[in-house]
C-alpha positions as CSV (number, residue, x, y, z in Angstrom):
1,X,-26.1,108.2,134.5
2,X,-27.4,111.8,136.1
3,X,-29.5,114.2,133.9
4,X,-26.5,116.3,132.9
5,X,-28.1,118.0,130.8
6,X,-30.1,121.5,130.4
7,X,-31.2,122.2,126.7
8,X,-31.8,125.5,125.1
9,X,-34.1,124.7,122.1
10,X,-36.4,126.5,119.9
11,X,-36.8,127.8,116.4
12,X,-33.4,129.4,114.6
13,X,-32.9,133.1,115.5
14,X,-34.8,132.5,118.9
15,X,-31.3,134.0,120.4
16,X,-30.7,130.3,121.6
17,X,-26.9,130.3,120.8
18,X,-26.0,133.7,122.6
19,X,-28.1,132.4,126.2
20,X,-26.3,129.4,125.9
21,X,-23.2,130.6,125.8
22,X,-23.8,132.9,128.5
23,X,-25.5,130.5,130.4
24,X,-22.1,128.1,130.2
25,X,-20.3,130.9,131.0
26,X,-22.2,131.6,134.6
27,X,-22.9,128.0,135.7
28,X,-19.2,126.6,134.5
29,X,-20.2,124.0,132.5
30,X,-19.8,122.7,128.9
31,X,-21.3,124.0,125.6
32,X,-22.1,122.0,122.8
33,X,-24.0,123.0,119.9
34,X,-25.2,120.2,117.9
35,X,-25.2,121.4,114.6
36,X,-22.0,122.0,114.8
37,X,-20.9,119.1,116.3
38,X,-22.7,117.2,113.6
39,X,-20.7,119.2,111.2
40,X,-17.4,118.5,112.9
41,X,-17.9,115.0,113.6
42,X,-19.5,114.2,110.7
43,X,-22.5,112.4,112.1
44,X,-24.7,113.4,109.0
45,X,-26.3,110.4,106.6
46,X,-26.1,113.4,103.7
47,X,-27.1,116.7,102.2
48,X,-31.1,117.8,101.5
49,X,-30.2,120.3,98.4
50,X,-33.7,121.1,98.7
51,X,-34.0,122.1,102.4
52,X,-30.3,123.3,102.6
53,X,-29.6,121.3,105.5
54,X,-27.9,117.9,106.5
55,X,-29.6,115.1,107.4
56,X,-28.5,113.8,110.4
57,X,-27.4,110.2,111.6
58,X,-29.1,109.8,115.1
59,X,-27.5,107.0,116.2
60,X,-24.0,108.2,115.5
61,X,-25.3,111.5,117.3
62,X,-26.4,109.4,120.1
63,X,-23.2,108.0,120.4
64,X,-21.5,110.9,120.5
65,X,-23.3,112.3,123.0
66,X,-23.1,109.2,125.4
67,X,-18.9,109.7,124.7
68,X,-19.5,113.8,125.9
69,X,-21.9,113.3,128.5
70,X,-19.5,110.1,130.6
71,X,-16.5,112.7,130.6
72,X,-19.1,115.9,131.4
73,X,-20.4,117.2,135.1
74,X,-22.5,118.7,133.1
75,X,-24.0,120.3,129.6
76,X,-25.3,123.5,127.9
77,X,-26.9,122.1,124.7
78,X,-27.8,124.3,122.2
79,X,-30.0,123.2,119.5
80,X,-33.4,123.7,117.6
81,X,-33.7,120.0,117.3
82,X,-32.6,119.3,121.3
83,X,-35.2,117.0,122.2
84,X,-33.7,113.8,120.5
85,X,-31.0,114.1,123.3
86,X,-32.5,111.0,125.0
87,X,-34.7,111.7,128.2
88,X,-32.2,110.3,130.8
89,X,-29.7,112.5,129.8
90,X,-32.0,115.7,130.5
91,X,-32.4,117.8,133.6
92,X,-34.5,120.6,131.8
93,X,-35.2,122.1,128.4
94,X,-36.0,125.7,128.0
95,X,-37.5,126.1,124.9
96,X,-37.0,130.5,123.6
97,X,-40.1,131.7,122.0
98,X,-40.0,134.8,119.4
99,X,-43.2,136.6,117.9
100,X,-43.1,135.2,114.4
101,X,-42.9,139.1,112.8
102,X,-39.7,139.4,114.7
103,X,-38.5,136.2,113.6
104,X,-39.3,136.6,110.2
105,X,-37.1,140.2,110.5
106,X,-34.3,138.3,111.9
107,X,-34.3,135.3,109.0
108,X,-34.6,137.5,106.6
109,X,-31.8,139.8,107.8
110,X,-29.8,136.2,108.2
111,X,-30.3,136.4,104.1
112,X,-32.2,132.9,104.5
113,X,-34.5,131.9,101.5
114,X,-38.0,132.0,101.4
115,X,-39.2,128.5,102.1
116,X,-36.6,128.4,105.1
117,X,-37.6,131.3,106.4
118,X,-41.5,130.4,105.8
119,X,-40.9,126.4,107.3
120,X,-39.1,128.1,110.5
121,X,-42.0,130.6,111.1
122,X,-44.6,128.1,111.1
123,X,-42.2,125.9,112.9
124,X,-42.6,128.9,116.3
125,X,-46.2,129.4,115.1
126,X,-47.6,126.2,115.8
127,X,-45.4,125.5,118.9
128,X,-43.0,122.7,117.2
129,X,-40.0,123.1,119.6
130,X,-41.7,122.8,122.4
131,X,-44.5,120.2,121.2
132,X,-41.3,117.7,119.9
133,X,-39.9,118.4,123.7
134,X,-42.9,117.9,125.4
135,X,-43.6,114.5,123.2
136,X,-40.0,113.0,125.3
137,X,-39.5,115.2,127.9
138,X,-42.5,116.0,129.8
139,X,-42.1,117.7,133.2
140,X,-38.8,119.2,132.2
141,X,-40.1,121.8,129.3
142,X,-40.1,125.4,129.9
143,X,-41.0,128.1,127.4
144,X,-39.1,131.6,127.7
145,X,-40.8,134.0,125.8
146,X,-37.9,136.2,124.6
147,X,-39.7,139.1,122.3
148,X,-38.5,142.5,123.1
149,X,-36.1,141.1,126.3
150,X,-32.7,141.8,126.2
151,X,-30.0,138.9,126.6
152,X,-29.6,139.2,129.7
153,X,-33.0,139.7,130.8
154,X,-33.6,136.3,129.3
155,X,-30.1,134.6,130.7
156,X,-31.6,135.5,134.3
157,X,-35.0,134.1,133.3
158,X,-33.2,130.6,132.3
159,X,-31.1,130.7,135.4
160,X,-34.9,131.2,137.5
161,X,-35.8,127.8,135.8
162,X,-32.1,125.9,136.5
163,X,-32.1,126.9,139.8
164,X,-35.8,125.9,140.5
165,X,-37.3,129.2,141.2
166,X,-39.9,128.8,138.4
167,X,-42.3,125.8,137.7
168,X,-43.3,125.1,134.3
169,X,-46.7,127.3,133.2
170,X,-48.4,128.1,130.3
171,X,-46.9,128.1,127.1
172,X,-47.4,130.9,124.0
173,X,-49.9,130.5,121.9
174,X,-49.1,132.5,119.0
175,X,-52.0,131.2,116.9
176,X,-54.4,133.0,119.8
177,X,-52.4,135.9,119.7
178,X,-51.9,137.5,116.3
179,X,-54.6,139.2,114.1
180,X,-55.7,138.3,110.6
181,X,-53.0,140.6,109.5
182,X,-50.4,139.5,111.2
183,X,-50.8,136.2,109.9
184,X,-50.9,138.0,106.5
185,X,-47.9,140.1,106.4
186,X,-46.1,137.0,108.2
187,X,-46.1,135.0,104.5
188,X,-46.0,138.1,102.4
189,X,-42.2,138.7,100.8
């Protein structure tokens, strides 16, 4: 089966829904987000109360996936866990990157508690999107660093990587980049 697949990952409030969806849009092909199509198709093993989040059944989610992909010319997936899509399936990933001040802004705005909103800042400051894609999908991972670009500046940036126009280069390193008080203020609430 082709690589049918491009994957917009990275940490929640990265913007990944919104390129997606415009990214469909332009190149005509299907969007799936997989949390919600865990949701919807139940493909969940339970509920973490603690973590506020559903734990989900990978090999129903395979499954699934397999049944999309046969019937698909080809995929937008939208997810902050889109590296378990297995490796044949996947053409690229593009992983969206957001300073971890800015993210924190946007969690909090979301109304997310604290512990979510601390897990999914360390989550972008240590890299763990792209590291989990780079673990299955190596050669295919791209990093967009989205702070301050507008949705459209990013959109054309993802298409540059689709369409081959950009090799895979360096990727942020937050941990380099922000000051002792930055890393302060960022666990401060």
């Amino acid at each position: 089966m082709a690589r049918k697949c491009i994957v917009i990952s990275g940490c929640p409030g990265t913007g990944k829904t919104v390129v997606a969806r415009k990214l469909s849009d332009i190149l005509k092909l299907d969007y799936i987000n997989l949390s919600e199509l865990v949701l919807i198709e139940k493909l969940y093993r339970g509920y973490d109360v603690e973590r506020g989040t559903y734990v989900v059944d990978l090999r129903k989610l395979y499954q699934k996936i397999r049944e999309i992909i046969k019937v698909s010319s080809g995929i937008i997936i939208d997810s902050h866990y889109g590296d378990i899509i297995p490796s044949k399936y996947v053409k690229k990933i593009i992983v969206l990157r957001l300073h971890p001040i800015e993210l924190k802004r946007r969690l909090m705005e979301r109304g997310w508690g604290v512990e979510k909103i601390r897990e999914n800042v360390e989550a972008e400051l240590i890299n763990l999107c792209t590291l989990n894609a780079l673990d299955r999908h190596k050669g295919r991972v791209y990093e967009i660093n989205v702070t301050g670009k507008s949705v459209d500046e990013v959109v054309r940036e993802a298409l540059n990587i689709v369409n081959n126009k950009v090799k895979p280069k360096e990727y942020v390193d937050w941990l380099s980049m922000l000051s002792r008080s930055d890393f302060t203020s960022l666990f401060q609430f």
